[in-house]
C-alpha positions as protocol buffer text, in pm:
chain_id: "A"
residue {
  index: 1
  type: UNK
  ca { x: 2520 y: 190 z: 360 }
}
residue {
  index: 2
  type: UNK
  ca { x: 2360 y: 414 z: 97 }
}
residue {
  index: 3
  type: UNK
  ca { x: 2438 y: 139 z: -175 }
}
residue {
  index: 4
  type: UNK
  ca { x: 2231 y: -121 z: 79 }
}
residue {
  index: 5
  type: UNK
  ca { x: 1950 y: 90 z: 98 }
}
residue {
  index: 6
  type: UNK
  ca { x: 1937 y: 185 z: -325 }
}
residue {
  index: 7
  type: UNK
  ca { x: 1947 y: -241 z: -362 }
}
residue {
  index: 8
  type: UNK
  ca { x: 1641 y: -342 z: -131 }
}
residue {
  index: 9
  type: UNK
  ca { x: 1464 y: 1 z: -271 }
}
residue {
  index: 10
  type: UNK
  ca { x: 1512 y: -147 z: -613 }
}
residue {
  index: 11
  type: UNK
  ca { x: 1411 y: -513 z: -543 }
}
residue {
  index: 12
  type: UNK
  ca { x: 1081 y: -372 z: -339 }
}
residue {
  index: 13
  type: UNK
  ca { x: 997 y: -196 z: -631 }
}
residue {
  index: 14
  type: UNK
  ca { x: 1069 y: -420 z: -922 }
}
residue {
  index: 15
  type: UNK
  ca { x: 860 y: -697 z: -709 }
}
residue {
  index: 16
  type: UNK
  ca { x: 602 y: -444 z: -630 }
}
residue {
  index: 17
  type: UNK
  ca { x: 587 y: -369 z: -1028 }
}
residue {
  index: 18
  type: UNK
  ca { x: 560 y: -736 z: -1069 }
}
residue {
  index: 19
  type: UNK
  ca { x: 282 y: -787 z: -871 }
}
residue {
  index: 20
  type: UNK
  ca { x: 102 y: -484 z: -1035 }
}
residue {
  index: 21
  type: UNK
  ca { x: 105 y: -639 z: -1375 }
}
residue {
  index: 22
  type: UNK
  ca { x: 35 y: -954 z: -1222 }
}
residue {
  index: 23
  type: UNK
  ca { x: -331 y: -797 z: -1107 }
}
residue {
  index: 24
  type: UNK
  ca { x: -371 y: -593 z: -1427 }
}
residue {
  index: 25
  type: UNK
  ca { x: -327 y: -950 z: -1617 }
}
residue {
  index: 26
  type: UNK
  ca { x: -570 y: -1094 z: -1466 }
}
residue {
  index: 27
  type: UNK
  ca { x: -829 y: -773 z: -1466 }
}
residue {
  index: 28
  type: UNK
  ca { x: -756 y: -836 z: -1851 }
}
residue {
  index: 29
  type: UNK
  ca { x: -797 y: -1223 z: -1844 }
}
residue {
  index: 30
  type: UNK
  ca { x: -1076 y: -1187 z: -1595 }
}
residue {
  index: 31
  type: UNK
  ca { x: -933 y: -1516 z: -1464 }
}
residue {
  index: 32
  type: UNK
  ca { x: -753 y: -1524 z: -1099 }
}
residue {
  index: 33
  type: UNK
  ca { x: -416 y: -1756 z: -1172 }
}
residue {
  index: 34
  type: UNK
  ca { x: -326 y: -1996 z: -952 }
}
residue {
  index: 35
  type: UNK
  ca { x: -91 y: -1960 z: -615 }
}
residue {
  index: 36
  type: UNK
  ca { x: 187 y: -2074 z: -728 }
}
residue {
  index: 37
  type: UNK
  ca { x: 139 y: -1922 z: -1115 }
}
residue {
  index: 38
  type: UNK
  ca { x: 103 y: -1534 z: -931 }
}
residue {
  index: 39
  type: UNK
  ca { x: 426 y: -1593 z: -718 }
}
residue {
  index: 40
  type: UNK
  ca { x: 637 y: -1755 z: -1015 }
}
residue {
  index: 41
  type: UNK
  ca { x: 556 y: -1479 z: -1232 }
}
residue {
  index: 42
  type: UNK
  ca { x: 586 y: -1219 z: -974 }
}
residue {
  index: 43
  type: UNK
  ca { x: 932 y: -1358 z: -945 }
}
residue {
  index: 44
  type: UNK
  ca { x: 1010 y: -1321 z: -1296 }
}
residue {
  index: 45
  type: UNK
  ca { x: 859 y: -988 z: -1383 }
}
residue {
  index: 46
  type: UNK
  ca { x: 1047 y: -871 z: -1093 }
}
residue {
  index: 47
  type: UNK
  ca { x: 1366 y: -983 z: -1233 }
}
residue {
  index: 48
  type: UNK
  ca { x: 1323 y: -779 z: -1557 }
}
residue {
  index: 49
  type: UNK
  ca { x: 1233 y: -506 z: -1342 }
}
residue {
  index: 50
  type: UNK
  ca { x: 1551 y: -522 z: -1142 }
}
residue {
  index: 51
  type: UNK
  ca { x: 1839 y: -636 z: -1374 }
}
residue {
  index: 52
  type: UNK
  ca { x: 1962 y: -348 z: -1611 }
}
residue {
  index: 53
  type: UNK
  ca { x: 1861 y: -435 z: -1972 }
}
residue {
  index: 54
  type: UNK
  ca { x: 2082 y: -222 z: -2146 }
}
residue {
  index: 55
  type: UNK
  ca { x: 1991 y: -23 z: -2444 }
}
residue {
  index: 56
  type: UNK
  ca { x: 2180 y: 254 z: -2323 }
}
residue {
  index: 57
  type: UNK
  ca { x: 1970 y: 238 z: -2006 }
}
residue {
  index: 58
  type: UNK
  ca { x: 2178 y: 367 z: -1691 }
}
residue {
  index: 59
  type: UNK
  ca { x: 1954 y: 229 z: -1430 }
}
residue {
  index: 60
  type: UNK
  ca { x: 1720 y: -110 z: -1433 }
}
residue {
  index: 61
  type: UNK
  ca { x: 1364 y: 11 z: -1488 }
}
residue {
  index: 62
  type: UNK
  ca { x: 1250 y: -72 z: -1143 }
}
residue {
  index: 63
  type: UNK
  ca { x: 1463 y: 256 z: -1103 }
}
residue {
  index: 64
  type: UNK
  ca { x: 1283 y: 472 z: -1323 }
}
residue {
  index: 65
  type: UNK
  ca { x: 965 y: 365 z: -1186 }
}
residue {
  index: 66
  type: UNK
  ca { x: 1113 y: 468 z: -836 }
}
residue {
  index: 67
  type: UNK
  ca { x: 1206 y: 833 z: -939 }
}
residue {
  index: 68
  type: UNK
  ca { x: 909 y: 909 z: -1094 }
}
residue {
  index: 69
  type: UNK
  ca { x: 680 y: 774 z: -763 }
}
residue {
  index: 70
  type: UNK
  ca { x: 952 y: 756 z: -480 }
}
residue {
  index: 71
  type: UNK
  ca { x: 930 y: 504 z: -187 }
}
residue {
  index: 72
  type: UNK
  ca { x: 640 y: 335 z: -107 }
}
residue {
  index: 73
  type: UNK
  ca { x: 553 y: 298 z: 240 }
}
residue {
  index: 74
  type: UNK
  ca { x: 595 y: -32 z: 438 }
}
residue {
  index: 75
  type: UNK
  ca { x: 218 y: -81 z: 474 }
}
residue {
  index: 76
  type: UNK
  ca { x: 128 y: -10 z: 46 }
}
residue {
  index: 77
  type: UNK
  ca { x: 365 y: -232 z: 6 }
}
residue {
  index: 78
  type: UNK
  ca { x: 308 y: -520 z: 260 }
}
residue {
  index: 79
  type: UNK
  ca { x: -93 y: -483 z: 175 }
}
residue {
  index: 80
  type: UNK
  ca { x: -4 y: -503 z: -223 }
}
residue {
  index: 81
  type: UNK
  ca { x: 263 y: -782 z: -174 }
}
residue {
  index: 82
  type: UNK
  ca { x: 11 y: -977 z: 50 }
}
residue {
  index: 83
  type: UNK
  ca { x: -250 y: -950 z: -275 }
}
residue {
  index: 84
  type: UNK
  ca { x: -40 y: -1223 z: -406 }
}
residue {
  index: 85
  type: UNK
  ca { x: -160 y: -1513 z: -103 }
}
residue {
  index: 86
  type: UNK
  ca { x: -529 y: -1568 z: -65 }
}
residue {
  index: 87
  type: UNK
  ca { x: -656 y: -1300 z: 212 }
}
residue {
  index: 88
  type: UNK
  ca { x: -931 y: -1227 z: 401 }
}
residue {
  index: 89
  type: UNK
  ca { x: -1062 y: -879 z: 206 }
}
residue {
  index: 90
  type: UNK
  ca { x: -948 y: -563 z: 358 }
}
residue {
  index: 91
  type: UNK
  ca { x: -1178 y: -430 z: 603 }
}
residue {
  index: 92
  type: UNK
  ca { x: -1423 y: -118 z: 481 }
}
residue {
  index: 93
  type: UNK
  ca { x: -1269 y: 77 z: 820 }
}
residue {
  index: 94
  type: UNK
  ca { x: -911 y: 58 z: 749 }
}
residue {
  index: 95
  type: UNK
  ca { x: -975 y: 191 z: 404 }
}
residue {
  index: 96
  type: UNK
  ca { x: -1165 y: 523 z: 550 }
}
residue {
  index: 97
  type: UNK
  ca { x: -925 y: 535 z: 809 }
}
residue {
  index: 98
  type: UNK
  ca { x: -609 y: 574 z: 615 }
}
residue {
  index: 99
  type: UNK
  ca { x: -808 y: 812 z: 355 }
}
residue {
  index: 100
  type: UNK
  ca { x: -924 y: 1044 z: 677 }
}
residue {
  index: 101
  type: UNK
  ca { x: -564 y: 1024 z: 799 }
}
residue {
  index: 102
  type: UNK
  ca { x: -439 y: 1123 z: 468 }
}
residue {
  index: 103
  type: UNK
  ca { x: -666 y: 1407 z: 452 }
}
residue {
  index: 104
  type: UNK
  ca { x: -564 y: 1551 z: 804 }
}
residue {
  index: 105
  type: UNK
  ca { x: -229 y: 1481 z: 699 }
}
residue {
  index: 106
  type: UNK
  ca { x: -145 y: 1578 z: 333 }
}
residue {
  index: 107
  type: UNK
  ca { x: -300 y: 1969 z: 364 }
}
residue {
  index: 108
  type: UNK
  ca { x: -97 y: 2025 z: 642 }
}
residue {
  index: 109
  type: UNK
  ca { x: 222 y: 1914 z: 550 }
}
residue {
  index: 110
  type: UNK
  ca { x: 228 y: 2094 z: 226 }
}
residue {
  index: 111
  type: UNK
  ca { x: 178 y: 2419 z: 469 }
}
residue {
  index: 112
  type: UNK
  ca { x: -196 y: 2490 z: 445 }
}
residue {
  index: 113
  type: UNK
  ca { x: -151 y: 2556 z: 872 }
}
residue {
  index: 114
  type: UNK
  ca { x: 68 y: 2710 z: 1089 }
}
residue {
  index: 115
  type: UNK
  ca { x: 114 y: 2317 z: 1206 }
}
residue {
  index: 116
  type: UNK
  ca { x: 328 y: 2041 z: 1072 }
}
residue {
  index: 117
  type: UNK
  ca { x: 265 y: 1679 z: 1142 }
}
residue {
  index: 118
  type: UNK
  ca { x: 523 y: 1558 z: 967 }
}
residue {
  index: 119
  type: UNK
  ca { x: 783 y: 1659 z: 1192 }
}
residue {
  index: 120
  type: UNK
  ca { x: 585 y: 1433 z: 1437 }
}
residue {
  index: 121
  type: UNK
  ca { x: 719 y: 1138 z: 1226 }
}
residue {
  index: 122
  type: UNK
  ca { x: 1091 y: 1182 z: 1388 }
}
residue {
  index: 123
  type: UNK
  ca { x: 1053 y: 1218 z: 1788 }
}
residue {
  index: 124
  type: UNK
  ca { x: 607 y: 1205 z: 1832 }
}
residue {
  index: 125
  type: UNK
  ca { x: 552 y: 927 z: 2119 }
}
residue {
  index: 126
  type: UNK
  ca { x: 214 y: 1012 z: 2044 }
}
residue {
  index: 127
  type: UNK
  ca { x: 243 y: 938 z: 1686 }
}
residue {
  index: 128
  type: UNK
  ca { x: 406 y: 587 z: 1782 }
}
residue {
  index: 129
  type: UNK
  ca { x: 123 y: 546 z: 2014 }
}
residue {
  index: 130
  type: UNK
  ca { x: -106 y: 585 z: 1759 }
}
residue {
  index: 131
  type: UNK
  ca { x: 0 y: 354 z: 1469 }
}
residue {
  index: 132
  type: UNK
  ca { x: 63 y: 88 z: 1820 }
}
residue {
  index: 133
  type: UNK
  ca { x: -307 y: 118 z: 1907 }
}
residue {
  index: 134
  type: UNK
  ca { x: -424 y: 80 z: 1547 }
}
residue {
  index: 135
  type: UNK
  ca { x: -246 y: -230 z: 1499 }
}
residue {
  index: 136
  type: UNK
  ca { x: -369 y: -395 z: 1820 }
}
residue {
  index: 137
  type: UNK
  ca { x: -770 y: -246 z: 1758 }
}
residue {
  index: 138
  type: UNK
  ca { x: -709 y: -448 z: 1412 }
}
residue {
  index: 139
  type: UNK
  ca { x: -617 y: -767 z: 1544 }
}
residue {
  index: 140
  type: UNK
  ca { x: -936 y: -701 z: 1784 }
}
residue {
  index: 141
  type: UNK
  ca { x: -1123 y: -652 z: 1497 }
}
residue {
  index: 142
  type: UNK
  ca { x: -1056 y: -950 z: 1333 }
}
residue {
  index: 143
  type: UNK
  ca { x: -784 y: -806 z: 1076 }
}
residue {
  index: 144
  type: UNK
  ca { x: -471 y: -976 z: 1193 }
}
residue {
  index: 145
  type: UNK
  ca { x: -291 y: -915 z: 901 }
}
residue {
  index: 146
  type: UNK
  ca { x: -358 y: -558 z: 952 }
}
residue {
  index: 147
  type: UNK
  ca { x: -172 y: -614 z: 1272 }
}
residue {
  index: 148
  type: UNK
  ca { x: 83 y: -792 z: 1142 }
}
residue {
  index: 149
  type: UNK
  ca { x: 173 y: -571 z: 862 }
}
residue {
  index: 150
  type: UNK
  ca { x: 179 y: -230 z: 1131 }
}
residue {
  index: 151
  type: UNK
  ca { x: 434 y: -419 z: 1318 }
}
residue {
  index: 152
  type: UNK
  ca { x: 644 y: -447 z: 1013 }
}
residue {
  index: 153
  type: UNK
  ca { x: 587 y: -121 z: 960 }
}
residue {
  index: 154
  type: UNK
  ca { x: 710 y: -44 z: 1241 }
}
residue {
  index: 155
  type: UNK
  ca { x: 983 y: -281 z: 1278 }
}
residue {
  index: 156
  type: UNK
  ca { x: 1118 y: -145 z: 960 }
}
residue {
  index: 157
  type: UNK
  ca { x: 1118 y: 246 z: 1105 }
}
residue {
  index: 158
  type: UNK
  ca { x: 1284 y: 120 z: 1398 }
}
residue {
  index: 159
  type: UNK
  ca { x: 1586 y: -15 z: 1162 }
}
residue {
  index: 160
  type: UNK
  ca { x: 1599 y: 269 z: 963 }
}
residue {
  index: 161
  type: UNK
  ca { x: 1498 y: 18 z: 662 }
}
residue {
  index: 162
  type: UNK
  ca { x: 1443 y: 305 z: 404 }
}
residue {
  index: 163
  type: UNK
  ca { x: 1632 y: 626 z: 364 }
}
residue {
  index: 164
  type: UNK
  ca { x: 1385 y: 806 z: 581 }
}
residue {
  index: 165
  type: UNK
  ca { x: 1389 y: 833 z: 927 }
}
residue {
  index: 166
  type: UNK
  ca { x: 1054 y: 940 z: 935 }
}
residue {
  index: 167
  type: UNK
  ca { x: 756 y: 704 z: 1104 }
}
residue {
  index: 168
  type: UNK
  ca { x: 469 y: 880 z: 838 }
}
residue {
  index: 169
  type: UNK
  ca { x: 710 y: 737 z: 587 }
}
residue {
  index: 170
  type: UNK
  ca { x: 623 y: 378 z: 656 }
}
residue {
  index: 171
  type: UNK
  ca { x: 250 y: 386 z: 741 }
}
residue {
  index: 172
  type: UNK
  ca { x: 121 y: 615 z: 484 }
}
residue {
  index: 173
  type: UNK
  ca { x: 152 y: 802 z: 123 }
}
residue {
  index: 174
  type: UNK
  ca { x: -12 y: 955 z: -146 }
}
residue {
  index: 175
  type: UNK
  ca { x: -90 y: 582 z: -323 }
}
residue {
  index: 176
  type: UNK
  ca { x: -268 y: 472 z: -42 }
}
residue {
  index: 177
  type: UNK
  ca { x: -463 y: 773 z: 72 }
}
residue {
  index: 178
  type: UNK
  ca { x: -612 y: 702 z: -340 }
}
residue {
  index: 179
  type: UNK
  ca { x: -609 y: 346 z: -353 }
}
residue {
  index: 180
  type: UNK
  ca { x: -855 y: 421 z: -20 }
}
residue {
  index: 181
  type: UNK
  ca { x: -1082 y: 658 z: -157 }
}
residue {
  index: 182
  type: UNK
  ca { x: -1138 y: 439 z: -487 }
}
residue {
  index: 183
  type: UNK
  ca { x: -1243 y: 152 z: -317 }
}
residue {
  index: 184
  type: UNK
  ca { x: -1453 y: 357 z: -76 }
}
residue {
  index: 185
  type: UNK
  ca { x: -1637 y: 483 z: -388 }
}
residue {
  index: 186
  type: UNK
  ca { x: -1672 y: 132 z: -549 }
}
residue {
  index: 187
  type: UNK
  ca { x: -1777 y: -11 z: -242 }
}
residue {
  index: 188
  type: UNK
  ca { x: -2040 y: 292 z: -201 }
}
residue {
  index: 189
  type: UNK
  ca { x: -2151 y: 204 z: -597 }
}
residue {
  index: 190
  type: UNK
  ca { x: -2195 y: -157 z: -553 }
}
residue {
  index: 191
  type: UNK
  ca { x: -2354 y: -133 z: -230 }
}
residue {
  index: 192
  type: UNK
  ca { x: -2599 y: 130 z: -383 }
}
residue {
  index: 193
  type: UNK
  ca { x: -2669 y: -103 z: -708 }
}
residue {
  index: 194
  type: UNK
  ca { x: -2720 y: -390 z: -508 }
}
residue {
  index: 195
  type: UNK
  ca { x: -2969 y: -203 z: -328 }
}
residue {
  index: 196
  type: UNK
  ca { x: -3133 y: -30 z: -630 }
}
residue {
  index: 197
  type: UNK
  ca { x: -3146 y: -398 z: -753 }
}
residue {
  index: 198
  type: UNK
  ca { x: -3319 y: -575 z: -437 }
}
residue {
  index: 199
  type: UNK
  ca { x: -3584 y: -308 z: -414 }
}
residue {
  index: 200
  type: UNK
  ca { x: -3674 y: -365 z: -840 }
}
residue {
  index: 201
  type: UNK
  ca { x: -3731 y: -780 z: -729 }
}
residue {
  index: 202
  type: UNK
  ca { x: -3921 y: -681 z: -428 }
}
residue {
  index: 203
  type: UNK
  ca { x: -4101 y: -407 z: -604 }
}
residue {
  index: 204
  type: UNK
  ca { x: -4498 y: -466 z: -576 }
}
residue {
  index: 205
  type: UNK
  ca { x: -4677 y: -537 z: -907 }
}
């Protein structure tokens, strides 16, 4: 069972790896490849990611990669993998949400409280709740693959997918709590040059 769970935690990670130098290539080429170019070389990125290379390497390097940043939750994962397919862009509220959740969370956990949510993760129906009504007000929202990707999320804790057992494990982690709070700020730039930039043309004289 434990030798199951090391092979899908290295092929999630060598195609997550993929798909990361799949988005810095094109940041670089300033060019967004086609469909089928971003899966094919997803693919094969992936596969040098996976394989062991050798030069005295005891592990493939989607390994290393893994024990330096761990497990990624289901939802970094399923919103990075989806990056791949042309989207709908994620919605501004599901970006502050996950960075106020992280925030409430992170502190906490790391004992800054008598209180710790992460123990919630194992046996909280409240918890479960939660992440259930966030995926349906998403779909309401308009952000079905939101939904979508919170019942996977969920689906996977439910099967014990990963090693952990643990529901916070699957909708949230350090990656995304930043990933969040960089876009919030870009977002929060753009929106305050585009302004700065509409009241110059409209500016009298």
């Amino acid at each position: 069972m434990t030798n199951h769970l090391q092979t899908i935690a290295l092929l999630e990670m060598s195609l997550t790896c993929g798909i990361l130098i799949l988005l810095l290539a094109q940041k670089v080429f300033q060019t967004e490849f086609p469909v089928f170019v971003r899966i094919l070389l997803t693919f094969l990125i992936g596969n040098v990611f996976f394989w062991p290379l050798g030069l005295s390497m005891e592990l493939p390097l989607a390994g290393y990669v893994r024990g330096m940043t761990g497990d990624l939750s289901v939802v970094t994962m399923l919103l990075l993998w989806s990056s791949v397919l042309p989207s709908k862009p994620i919605p501004l509220g599901f970006k502050i949400t996950a960075l106020i959740a992280a925030c409430a969370f992170y502190p906490f956990a790391l004992g800054f409280g008598m209180t710790d949510p992460y123990v919630w993760g194992y046996s909280s129906i409240a918890l479960l709740a939660g992440v259930l009504i966030f995926a349906i007000f998403c779909g309401l929202a308009g952000w079905v693959k939101g939904t979508w990707i919170f019942a996977l999320a969920l689906l996977a804790w439910s099967v014990h997918w990963h090693e952990s057992m643990n529901l916070w494990d699957y909708v949230l982690d350090p990656f995304l709590a930043l990933w969040s709070m960089i876009s919030i700020l870009l977002a929060w730039n753009q929106r305050r040059r585009e302004k700065a930039r509409s009241g110059f043309l409209f500016r009298a004289g």
